[in-house]
C-alpha positions as CSV (number, residue, x, y, z in Angstrom):
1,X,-83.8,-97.0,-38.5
2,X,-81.7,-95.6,-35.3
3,X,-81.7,-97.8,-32.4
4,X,-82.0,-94.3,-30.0
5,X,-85.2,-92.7,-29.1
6,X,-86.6,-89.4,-27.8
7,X,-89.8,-88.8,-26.6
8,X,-91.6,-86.6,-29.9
9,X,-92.3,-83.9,-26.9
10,X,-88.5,-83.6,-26.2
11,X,-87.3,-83.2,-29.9
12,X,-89.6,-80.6,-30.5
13,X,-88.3,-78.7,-27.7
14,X,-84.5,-79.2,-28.1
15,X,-85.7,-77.6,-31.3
16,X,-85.1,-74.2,-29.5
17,X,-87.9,-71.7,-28.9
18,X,-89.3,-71.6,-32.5
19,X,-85.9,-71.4,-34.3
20,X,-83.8,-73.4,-34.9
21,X,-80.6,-74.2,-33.2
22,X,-77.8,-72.3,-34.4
23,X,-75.3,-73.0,-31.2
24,X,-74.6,-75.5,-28.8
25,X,-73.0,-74.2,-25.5
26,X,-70.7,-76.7,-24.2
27,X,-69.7,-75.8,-20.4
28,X,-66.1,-78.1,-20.1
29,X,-66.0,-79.1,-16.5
30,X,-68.5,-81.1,-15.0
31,X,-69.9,-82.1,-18.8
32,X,-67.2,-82.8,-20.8
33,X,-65.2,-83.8,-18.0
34,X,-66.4,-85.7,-15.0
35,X,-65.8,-82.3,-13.0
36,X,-62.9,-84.0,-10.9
37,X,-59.6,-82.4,-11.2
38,X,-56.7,-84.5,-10.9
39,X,-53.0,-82.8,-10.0
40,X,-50.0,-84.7,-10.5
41,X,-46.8,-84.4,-8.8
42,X,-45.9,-81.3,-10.3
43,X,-48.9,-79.4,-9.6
44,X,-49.7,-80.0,-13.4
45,X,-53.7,-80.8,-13.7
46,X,-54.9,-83.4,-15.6
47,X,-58.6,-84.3,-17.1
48,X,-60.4,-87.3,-19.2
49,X,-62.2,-86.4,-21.8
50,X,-64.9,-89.4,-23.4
51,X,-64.3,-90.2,-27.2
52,X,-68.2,-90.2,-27.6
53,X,-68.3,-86.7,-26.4
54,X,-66.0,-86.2,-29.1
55,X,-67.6,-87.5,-31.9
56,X,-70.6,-85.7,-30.7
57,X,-69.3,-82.4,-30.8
58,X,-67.4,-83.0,-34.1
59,X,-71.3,-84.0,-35.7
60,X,-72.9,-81.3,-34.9
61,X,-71.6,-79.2,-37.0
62,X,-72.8,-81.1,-40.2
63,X,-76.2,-80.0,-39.1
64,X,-75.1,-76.9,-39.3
65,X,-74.6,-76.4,-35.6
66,X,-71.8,-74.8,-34.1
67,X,-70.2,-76.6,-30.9
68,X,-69.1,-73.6,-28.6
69,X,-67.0,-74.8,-25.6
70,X,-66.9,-72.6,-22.6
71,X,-63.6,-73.7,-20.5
72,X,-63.2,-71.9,-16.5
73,X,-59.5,-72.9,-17.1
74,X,-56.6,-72.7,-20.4
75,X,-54.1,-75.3,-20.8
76,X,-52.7,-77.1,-23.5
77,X,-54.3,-80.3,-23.5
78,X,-57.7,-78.8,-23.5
79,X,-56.4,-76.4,-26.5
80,X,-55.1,-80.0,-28.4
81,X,-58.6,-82.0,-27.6
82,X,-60.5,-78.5,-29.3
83,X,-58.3,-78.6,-32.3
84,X,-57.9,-82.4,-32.4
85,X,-61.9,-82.5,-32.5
86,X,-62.4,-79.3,-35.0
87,X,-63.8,-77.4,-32.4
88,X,-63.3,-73.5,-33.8
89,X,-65.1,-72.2,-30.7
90,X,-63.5,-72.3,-27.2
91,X,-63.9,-69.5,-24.9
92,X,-60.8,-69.7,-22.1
93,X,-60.6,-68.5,-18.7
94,X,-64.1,-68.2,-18.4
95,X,-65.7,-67.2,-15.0
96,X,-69.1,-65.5,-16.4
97,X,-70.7,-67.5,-18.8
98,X,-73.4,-64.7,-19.7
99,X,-70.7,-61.9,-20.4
100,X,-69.0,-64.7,-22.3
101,X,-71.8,-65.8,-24.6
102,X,-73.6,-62.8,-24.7
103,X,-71.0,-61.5,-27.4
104,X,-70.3,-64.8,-29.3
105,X,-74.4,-64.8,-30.1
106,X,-74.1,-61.3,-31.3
107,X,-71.1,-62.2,-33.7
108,X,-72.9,-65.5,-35.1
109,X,-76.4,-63.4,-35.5
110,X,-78.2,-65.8,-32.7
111,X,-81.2,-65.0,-30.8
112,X,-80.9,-67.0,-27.3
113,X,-84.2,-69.0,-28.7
114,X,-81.5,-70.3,-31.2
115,X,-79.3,-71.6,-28.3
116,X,-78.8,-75.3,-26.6
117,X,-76.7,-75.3,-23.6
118,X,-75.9,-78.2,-21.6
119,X,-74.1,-77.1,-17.9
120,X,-73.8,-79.1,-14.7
121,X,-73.3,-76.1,-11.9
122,X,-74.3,-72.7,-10.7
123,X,-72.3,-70.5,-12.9
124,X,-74.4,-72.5,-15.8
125,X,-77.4,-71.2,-14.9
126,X,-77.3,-67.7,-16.7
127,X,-76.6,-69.6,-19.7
128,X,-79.4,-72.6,-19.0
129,X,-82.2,-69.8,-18.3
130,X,-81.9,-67.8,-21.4
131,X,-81.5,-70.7,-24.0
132,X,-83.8,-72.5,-26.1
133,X,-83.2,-75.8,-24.9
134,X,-81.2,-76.3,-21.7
135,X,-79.9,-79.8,-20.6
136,X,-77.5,-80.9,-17.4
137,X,-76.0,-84.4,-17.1
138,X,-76.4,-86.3,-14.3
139,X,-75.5,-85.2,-11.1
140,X,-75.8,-82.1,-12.2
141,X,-76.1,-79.5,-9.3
142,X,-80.0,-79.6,-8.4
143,X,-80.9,-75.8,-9.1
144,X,-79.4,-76.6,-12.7
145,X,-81.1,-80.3,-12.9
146,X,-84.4,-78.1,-12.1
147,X,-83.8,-74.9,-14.9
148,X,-82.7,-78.1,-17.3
149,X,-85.6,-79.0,-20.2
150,X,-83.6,-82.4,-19.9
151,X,-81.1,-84.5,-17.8
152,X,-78.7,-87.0,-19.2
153,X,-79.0,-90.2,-18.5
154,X,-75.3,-90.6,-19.2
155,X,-73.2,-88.8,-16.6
156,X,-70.5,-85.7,-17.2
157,X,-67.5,-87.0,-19.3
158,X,-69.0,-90.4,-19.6
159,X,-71.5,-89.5,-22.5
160,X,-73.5,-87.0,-21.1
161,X,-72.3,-84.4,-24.4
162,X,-72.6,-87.2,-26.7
163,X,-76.6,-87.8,-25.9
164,X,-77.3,-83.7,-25.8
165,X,-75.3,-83.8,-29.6
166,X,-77.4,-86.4,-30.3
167,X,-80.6,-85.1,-29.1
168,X,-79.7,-81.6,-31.0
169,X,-79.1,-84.2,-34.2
170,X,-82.3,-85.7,-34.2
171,X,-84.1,-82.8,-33.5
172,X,-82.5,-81.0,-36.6
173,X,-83.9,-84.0,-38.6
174,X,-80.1,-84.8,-39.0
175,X,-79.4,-88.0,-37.0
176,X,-80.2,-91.2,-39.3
177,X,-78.5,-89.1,-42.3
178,X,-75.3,-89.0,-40.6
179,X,-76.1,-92.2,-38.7
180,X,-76.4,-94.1,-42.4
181,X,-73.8,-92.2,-44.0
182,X,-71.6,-93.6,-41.1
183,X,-72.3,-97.6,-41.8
184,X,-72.8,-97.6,-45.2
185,X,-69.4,-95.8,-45.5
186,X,-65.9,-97.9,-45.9
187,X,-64.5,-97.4,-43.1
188,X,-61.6,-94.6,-44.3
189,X,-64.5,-92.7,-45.8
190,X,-66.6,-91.8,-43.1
191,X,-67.3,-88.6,-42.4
């Protein structure tokens, strides 16, 4: 039995608009990260990234849902975390999410009703108003908090992914399958 709990309402709507989720759009700053930038000395930026968030993006795909992250900026550390966490989807240099996605559902054959996307700002809210099931983390901007079919309770890049992953997994009927397969597991065998 899984210690974490949604409300029977919200699974059934983070189970997309009648289909089921194919895609999870992931916008990188301000939900993976905790939308601050930090420059060093050399003008060379810098983010955090939580290992939860990780290990949420790296399940979904055993549910047969496809992590899409959708980064403003490139760099090499982001391009390291994406591989590092199997992430095969990562849209760079993104300004407009819509013309972004909009091609990227048409390649993977999915309706927006098959779409989660979890954003924390204005240039989310294309994204948020078209899918399925839309989430922000907290402190999310409030015209996205307010377009959003759920807030975190965990805020940007300190867990915020992790409970939308989780959210996506238990409304997939996935969650204690992975959840079991992860304790009962030796430890070098998880998956």
């Amino acid at each position: 039995m899984a210690a974490l709990d949604f409300p029977p309402e919200l699974l059934v709507k983070a189970q997309g608009s009648g289909l089921a989720v194919k895609l999870a759009l992931f916008s990188v700053d301000g939900v993976l990260t905790d939308g601050r930038l930090h420059v060093d000395a050399n003008g060379e930026a810098m983010t955090t990234f939580s290992l939860q968030d990780g290990q949420g993006l790296a399940l979904l795909p055993q549910a047969g849902i496809t992590p899409v992250l959708l980064c403003r900026r490139d760099s090499p550390g982001l391009r390291r975390l994406a591989a590092h966490l199997g992430v095969a989807r990562v849209l760079y240099g993104v300004d407009d999410t819509l013309a972004a996605a909009t091609p990227l559902l048409a390649e993977c054959g999915a309706q927006w009703g098959e779409v989660a996307a979890i954003g924390s700002d204005w240039p989310d809210l294309p994204l948020l108003s078209r899918a399925g099931f839309a989430c922000a983390p907290a402190g999310a901007h409030a015209e996205v908090r307010g377009v959003a079919h759920h807030v975190t309770a965990a805020p940007a890049g300190c867990g915020a992914a992790r409970e939308f992953c989780d959210l996506l997994l238990m409304a997939a009927g996935r969650y204690e399958r992975l959840l079991h397969a992860h304790h009962d597991a030796p430890h070098g065998d998880r998956p």
